[in-house]
N, CA, C and O of each residue as an XYZ file, in Angstrom:
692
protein
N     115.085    100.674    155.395
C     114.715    102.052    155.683
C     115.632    102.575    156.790
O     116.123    102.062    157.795
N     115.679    103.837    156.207
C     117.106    104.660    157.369
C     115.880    105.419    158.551
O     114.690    105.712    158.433
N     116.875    105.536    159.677
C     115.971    106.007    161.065
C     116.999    107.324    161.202
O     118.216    107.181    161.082
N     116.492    108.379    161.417
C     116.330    109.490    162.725
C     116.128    109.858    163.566
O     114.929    110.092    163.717
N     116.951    110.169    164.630
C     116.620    110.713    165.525
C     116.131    112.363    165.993
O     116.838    113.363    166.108
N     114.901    112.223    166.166
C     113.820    113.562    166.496
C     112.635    113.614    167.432
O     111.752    112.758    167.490
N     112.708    114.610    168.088
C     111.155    114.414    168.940
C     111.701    113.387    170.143
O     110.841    112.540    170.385
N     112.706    113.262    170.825
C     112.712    111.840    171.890
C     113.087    110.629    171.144
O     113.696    109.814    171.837
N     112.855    110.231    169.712
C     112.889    108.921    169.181
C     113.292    108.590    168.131
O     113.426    109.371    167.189
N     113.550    107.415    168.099
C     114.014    107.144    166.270
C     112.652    106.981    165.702
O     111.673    106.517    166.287
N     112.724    107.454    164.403
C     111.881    107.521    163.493
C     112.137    107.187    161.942
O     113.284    107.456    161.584
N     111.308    106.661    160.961
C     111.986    106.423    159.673
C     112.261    107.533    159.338
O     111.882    108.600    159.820
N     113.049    107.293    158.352
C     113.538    108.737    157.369
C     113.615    108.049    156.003
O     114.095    107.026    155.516
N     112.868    109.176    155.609
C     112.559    108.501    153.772
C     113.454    109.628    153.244
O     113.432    109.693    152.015
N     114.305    110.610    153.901
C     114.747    111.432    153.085
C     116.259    110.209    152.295
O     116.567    109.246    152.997
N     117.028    110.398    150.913
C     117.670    110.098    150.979
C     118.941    111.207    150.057
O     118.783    112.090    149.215
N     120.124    110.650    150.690
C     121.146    111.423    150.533
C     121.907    111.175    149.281
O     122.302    110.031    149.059
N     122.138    112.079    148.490
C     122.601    112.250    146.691
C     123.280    112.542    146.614
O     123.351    113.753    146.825
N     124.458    111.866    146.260
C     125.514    112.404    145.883
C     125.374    113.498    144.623
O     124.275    113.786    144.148
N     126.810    114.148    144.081
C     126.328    115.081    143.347
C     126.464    114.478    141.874
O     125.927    115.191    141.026
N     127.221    113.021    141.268
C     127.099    112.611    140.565
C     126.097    111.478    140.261
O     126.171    110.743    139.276
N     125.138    111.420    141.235
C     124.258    110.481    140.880
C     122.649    110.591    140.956
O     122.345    111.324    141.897
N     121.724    110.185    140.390
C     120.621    110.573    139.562
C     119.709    110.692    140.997
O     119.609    109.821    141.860
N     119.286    111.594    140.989
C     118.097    112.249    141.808
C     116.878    111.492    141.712
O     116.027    111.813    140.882
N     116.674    110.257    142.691
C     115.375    109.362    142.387
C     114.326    110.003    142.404
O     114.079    110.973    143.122
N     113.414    109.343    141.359
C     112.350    110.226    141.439
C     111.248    109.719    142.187
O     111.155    108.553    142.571
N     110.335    110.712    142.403
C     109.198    110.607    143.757
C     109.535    110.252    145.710
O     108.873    110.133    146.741
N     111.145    110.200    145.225
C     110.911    110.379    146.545
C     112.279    111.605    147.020
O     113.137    112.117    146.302
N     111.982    111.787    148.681
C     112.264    113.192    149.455
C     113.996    112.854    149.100
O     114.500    111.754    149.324
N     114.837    114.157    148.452
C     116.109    113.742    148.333
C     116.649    115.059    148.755
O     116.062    116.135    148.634
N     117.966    114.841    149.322
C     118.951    115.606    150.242
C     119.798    115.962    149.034
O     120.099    114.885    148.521
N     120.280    116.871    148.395
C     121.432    117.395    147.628
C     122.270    118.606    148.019
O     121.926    119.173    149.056
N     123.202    119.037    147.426
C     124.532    119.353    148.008
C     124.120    121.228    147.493
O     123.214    121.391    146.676
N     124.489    121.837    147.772
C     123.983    122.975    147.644
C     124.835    123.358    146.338
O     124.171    123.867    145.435
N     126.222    123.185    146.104
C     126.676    123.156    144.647
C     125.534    122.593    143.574
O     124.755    123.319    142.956
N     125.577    121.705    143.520
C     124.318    121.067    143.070
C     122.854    121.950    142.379
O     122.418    122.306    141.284
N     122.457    122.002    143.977
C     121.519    123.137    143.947
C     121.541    124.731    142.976
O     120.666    125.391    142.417
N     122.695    124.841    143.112
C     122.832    126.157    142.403
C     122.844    125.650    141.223
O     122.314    126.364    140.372
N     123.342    124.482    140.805
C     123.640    124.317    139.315
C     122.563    123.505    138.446
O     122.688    123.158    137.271
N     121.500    123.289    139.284
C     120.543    122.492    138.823
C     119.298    123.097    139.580
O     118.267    122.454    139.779
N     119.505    124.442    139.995
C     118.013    124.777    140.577
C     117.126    124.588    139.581
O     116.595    123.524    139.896
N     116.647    124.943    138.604
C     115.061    124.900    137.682
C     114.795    123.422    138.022
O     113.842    123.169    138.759
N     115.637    122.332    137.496
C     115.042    120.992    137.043
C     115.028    120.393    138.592
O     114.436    119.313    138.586
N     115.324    120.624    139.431
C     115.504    120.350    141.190
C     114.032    120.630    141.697
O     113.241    119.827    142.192
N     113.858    122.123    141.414
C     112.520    122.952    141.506
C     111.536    122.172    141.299
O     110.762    121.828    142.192
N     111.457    121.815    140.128
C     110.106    121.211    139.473
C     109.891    120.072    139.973
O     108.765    119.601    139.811
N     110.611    119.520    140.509
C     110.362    117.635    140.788
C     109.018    117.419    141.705
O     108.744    118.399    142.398
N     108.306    116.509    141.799
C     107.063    116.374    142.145
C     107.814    115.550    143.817
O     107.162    114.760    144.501
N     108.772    115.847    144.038
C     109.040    115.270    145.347
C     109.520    116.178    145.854
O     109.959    117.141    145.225
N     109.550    115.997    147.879
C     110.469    117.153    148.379
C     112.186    116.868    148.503
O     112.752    115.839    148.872
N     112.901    118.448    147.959
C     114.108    118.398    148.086
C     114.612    119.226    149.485
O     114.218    120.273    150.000
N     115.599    118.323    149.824
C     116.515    119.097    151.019
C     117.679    119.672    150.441
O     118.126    119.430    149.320
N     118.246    120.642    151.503
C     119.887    121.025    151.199
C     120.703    120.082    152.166
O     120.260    119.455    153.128
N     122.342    120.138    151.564
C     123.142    119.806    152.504
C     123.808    120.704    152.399
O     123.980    121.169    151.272
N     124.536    121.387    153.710
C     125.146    122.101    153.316
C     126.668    121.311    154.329
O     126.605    120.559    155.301
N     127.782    121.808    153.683
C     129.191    121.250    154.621
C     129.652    122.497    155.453
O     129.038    123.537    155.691
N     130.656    122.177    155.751
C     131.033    123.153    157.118
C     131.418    124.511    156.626
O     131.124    125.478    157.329
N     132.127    124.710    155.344
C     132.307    125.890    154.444
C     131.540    126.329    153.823
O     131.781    126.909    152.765
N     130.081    126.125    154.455
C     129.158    126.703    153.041
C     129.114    127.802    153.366
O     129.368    128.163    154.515
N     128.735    128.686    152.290
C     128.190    130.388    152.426
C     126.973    129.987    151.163
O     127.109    129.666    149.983
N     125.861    130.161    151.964
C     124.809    129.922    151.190
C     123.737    130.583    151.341
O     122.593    130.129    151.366
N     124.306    132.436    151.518
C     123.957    133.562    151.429
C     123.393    133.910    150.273
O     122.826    134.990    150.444
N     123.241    133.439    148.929
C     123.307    133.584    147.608
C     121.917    133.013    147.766
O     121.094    133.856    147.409
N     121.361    131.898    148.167
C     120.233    130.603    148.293
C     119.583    131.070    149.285
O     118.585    130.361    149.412
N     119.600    132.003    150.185
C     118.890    132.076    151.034
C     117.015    132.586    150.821
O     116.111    132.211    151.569
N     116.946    132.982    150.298
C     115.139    133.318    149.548
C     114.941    131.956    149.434
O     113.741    131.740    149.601
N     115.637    130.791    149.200
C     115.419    129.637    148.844
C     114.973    128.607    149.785
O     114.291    127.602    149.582
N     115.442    129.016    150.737
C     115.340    127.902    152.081
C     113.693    127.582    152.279
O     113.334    126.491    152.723
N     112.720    128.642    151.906
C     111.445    127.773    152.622
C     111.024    126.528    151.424
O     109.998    125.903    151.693
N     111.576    126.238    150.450
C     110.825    125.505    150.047
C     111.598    124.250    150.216
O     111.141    123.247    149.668
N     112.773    124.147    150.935
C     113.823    122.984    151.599
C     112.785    122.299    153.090
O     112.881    122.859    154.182
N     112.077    121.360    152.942
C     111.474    120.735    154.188
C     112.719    120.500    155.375
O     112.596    120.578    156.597
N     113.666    120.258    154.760
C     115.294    119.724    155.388
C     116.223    120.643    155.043
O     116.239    120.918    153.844
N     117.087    121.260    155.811
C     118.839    121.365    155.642
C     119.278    120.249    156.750
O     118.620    119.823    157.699
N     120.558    119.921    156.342
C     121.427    118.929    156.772
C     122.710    119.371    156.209
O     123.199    119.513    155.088
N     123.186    119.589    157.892
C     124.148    120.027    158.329
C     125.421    119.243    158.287
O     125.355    118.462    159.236
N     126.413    119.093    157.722
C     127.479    117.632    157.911
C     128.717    118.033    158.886
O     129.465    118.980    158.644
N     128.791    117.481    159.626
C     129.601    117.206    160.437
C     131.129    116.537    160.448
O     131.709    116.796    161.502
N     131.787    115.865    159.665
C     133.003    115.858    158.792
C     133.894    114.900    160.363
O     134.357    113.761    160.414
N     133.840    115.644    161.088
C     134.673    115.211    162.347
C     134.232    116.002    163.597
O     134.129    117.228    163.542
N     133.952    115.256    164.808
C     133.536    115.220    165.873
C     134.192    116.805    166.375
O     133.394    117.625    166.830
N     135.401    117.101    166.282
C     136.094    118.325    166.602
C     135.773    119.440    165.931
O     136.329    120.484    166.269
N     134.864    119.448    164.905
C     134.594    120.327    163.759
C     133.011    121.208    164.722
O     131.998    120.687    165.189
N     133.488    122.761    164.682
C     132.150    123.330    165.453
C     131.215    123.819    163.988
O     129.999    124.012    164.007
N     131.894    123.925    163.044
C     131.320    124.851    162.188
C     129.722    124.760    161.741
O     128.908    125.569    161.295
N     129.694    123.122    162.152
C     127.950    123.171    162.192
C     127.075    123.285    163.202
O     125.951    122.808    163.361
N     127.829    124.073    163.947
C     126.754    124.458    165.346
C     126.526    126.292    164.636
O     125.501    126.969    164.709
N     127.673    126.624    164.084
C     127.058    128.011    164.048
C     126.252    127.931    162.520
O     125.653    128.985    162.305
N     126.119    127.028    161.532
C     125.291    127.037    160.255
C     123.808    126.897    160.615
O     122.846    127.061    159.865
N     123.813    126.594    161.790
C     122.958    126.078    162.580
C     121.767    127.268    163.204
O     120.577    127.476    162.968
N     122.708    127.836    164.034
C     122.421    129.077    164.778
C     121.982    130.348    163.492
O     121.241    131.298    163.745
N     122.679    130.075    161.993
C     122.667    131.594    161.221
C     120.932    130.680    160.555
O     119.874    131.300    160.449
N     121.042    129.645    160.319
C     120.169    129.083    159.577
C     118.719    129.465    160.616
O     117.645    129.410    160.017
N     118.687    129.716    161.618
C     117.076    129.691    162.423
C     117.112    131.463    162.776
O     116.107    132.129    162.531
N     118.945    132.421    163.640
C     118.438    133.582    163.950
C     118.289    134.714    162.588
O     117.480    135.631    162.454
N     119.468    134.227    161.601
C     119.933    135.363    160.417
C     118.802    135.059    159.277
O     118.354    136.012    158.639
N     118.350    133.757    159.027
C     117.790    133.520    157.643
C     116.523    133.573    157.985
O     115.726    134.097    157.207
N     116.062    133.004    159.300
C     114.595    132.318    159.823
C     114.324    131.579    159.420
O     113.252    131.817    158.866
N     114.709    130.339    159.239
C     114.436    128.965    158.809
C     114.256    128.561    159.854
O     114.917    128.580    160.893
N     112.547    127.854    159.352
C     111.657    126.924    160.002
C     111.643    125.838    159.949
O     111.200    125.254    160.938
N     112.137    124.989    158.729
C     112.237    123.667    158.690
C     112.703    122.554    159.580
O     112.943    122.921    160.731
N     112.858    121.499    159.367
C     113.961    120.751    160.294
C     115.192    121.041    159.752
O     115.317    121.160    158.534
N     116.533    121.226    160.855
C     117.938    121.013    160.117
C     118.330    119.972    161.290
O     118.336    120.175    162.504
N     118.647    118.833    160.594
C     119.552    117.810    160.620
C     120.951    117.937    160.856
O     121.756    118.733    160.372
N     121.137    116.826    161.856
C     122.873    116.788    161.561
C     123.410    115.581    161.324
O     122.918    114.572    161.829
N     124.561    115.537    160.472
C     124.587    113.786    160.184
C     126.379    114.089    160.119
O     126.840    115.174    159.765
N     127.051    113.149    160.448
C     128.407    113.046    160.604
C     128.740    112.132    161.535
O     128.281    111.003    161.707
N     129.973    112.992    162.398
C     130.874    112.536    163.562
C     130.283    113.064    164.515
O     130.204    114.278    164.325
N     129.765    112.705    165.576
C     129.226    113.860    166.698
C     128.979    112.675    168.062
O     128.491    111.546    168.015
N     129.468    113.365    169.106
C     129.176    112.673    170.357
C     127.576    112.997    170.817
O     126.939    113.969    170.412
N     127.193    112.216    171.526
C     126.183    111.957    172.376
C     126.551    113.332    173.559
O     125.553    113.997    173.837
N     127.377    113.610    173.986
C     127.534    114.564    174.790
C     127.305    116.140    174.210
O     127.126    117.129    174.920
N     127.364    116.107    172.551
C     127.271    117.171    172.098
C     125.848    117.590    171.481
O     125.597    118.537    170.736
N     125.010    116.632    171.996
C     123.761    116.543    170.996
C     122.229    117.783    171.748
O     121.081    118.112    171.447
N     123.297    118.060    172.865
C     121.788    118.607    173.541
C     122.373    120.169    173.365
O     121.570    121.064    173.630
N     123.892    120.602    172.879
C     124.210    121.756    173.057
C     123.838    121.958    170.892
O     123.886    122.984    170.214
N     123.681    121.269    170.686
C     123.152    120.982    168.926
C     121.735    121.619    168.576
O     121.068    122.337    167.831
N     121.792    120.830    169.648
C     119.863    121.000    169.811
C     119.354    122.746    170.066
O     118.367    123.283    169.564
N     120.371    123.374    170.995
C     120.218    124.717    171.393
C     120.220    125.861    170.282
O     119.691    126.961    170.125
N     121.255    124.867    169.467
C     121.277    126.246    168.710
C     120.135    126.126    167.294
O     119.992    127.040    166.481
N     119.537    125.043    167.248
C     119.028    124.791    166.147
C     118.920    123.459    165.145
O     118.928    123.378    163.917
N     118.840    122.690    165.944
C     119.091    120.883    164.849
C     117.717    120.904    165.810
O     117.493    121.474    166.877
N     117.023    120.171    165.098
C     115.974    119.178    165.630
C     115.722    117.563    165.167
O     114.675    116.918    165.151
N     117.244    117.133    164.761
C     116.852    115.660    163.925
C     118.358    115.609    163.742
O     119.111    116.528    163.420
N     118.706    114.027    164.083
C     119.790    113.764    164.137
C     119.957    112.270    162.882
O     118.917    111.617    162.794
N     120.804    111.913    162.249
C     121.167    111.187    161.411
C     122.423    109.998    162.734
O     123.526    110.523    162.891
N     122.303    109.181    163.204
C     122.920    108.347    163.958
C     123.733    107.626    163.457
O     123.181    106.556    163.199
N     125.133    107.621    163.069
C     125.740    106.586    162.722
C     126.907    106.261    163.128
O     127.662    105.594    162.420
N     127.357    106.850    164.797
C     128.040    105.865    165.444
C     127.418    104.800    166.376
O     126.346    105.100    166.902
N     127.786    103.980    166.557
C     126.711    102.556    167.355
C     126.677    103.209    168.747
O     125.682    103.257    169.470
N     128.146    103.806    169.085
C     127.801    104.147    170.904
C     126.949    105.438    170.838
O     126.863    105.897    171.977
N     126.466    105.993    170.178
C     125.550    107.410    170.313
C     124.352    106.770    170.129
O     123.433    107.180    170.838
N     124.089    105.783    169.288
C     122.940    104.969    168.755
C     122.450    104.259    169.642
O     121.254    103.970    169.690
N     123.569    103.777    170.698
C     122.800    102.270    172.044
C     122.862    103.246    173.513
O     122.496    102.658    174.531
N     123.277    104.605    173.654
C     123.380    105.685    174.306
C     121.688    105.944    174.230
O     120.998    105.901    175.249
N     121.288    106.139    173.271
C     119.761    106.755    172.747
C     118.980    105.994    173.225
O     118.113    106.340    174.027
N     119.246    104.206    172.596
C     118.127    103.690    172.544
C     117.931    103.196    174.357
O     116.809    102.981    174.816
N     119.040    103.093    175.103
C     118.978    103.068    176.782
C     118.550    104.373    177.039
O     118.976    104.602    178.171
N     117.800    105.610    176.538
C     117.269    106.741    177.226
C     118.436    107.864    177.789
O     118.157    108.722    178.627
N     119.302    107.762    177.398
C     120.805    108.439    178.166
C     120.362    109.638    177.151
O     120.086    109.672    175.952
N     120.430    110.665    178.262
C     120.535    112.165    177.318
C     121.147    112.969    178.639
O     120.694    113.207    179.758
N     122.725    113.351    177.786
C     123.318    114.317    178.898
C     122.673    115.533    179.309
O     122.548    116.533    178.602
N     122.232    115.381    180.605
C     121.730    116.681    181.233
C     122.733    118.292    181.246
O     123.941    118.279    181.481
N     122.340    118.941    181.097
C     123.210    120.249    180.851
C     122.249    121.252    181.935
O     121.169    121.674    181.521
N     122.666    121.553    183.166
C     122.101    121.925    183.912
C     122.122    123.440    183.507
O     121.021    123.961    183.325
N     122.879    123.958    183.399
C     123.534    125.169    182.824
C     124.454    125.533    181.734
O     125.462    125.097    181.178
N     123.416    126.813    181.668
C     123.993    127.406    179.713
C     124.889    128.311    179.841
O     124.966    129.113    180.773
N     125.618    128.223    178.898
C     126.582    130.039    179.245
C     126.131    131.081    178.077
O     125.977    132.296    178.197
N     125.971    130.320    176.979
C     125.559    130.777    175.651
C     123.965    131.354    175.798
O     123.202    130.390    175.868
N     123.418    132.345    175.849
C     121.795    132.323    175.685
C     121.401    132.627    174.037
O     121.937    133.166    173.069
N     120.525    132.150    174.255
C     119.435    131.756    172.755
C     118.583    132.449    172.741
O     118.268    132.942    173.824
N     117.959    132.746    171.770
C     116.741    133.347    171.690
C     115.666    132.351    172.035
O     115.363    131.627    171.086
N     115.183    132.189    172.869
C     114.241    130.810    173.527
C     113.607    131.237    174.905
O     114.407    131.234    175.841
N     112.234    131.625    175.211
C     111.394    131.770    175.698
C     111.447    131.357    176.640
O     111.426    131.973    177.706
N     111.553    129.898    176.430
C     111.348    128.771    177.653
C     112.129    128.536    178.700
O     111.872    127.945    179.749
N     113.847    129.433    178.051
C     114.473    129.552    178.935
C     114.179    130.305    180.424
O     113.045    130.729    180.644
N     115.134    130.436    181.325
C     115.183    130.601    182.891
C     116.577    131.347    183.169
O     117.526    130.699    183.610
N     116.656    132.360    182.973
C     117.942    133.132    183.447
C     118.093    132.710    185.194
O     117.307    132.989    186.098
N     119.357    131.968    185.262
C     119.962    131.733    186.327
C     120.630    131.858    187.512
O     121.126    131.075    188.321
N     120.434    133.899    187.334
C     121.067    134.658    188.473
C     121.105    135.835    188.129
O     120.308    136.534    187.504
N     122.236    136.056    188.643
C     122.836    137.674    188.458
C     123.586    137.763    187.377
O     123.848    138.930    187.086
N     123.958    137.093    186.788
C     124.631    137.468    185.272
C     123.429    137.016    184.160
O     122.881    135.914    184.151
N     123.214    137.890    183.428
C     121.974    137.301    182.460
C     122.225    136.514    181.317
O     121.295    136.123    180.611
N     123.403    136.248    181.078
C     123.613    135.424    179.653
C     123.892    134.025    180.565
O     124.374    133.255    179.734
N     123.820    133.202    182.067
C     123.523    132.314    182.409
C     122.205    131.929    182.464
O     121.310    132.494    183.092
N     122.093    130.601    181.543
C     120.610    130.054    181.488
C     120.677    128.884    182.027
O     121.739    128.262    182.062
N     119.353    128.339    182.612
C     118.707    126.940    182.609
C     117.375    126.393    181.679
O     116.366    127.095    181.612
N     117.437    125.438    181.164
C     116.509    124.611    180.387
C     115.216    124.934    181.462
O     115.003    124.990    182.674
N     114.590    125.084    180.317
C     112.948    125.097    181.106
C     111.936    123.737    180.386
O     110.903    123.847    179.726
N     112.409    122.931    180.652
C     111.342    121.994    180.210
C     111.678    120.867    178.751
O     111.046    119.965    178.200
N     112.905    121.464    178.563
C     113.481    120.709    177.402
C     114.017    119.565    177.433
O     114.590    119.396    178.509
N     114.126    118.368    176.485
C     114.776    117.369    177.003
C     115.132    116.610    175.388
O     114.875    117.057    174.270
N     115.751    115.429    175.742
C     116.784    114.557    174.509
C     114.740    114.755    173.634
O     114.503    114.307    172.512
C-alpha cells in the first residue's frame, strides 16, 4: 500500500495511478489522465468506484470544469522540481473553478517548496524522493515566516504597511 502525505502525516492512499493504456481496476479509487477523461467520460462516469483527474503542467481543462465536483482527487504532476506550472493549476483549481476536493501533488518537488504548495492549494502530497520522505518523517517543515504572495485565506495576518505582506496564522507542515 502507497502512503500520502496530508493533515501533518503519512497516510495510506488507496488511490491508484492509470496509465492511459491500461485497464481501469475495478472497485477501487483510480487517478486518470484528463485526455483519457474526455475520451472515456460515460464509461469512467458510471464505475461504482471513485475517479480522480491528473492533470500535467499543460493542461487547459477549462472544457471539464462542471466536472470537477465529482473528482474526490486532482493530482497535479510535477515533471521536474524547476517546473512552477503546478503551483498556478493549483491556485486556478480552488480561486477560478472552486474546487473543494483534495489536489495532490506527485513528481519532483523539494521539501522547501511544500509549504509555499500548500498556500496556493495542494493539501496531499505523493512522496517519492527519500530526502523529502526522511525530512517529513524527522518533523522538518520549512518555516516561512513571511508571504509576499497573499491568498485568499482568512487566517492570514497582514504584516505591516504594505498589504500584500502576510504571516501564517496558525498553519503548519
Amino acid at each position: 500500500m502507497s502512503e500520502v502525505w496530508k493533515n501533518g502525516a503519512f497516510a495510506e492512499d488507496d488511490w491508484i495511478h492509470v496509465g492511459d493504456d491500461d485497464d481501469v481496476p475495478a472497485g477501487k479509487p483510480a487517478l486518470v489522465s484528463l485526455p483519457r477523461w474526455r475520451s472515456q467520460r460515460e464509461s469512467l462516469a458510471g464505475r461504482n468506484a471513485p475517479i480522480g483527474l491528473v492533470l500535467e503542467p499543460d493542461a487547459d481543462w477549462r472544457d471539464v470544469a462542471a466536472d470537477l465536483p465529482r473528482f474526490p482527487v486532482v493530482a497535479v504532476a510535477f515533471p521536474k522540481y524547476a517546473d512552477g506550472r503546478g503551483f498556478s493549476i493549483a491556485r486556478l483549481l480552488r480561486d477560478r473553478d472552486g474546487y473543494t476536493g483534495e489536489v495532490r501533488a506527485f513528481g519532483d518537488y523539494f521539501t522547501d517548496q511544500m509549504p509555499y504548495m500548500r498556500r496556493v492549494g495542494f493539501d496531499a502530497f505523493v512522496i517519492s524522493d527519500p530526502n523529502v520522505r526522511k525530512a517529513l518523517e524527522r518533523g522538518l517543515w520549512p518555516e516561512v515566516p513571511v508571504y509576499l504572495q497573499p491568498v485568499d485565506d482568512a487566517r492570514e495576518i497582514p504584516a505591516g504597511t504594505r498589504p500584500w505582506v502576510r504571516r501564517p496564522g496558525g498553519r503548519g507542515g
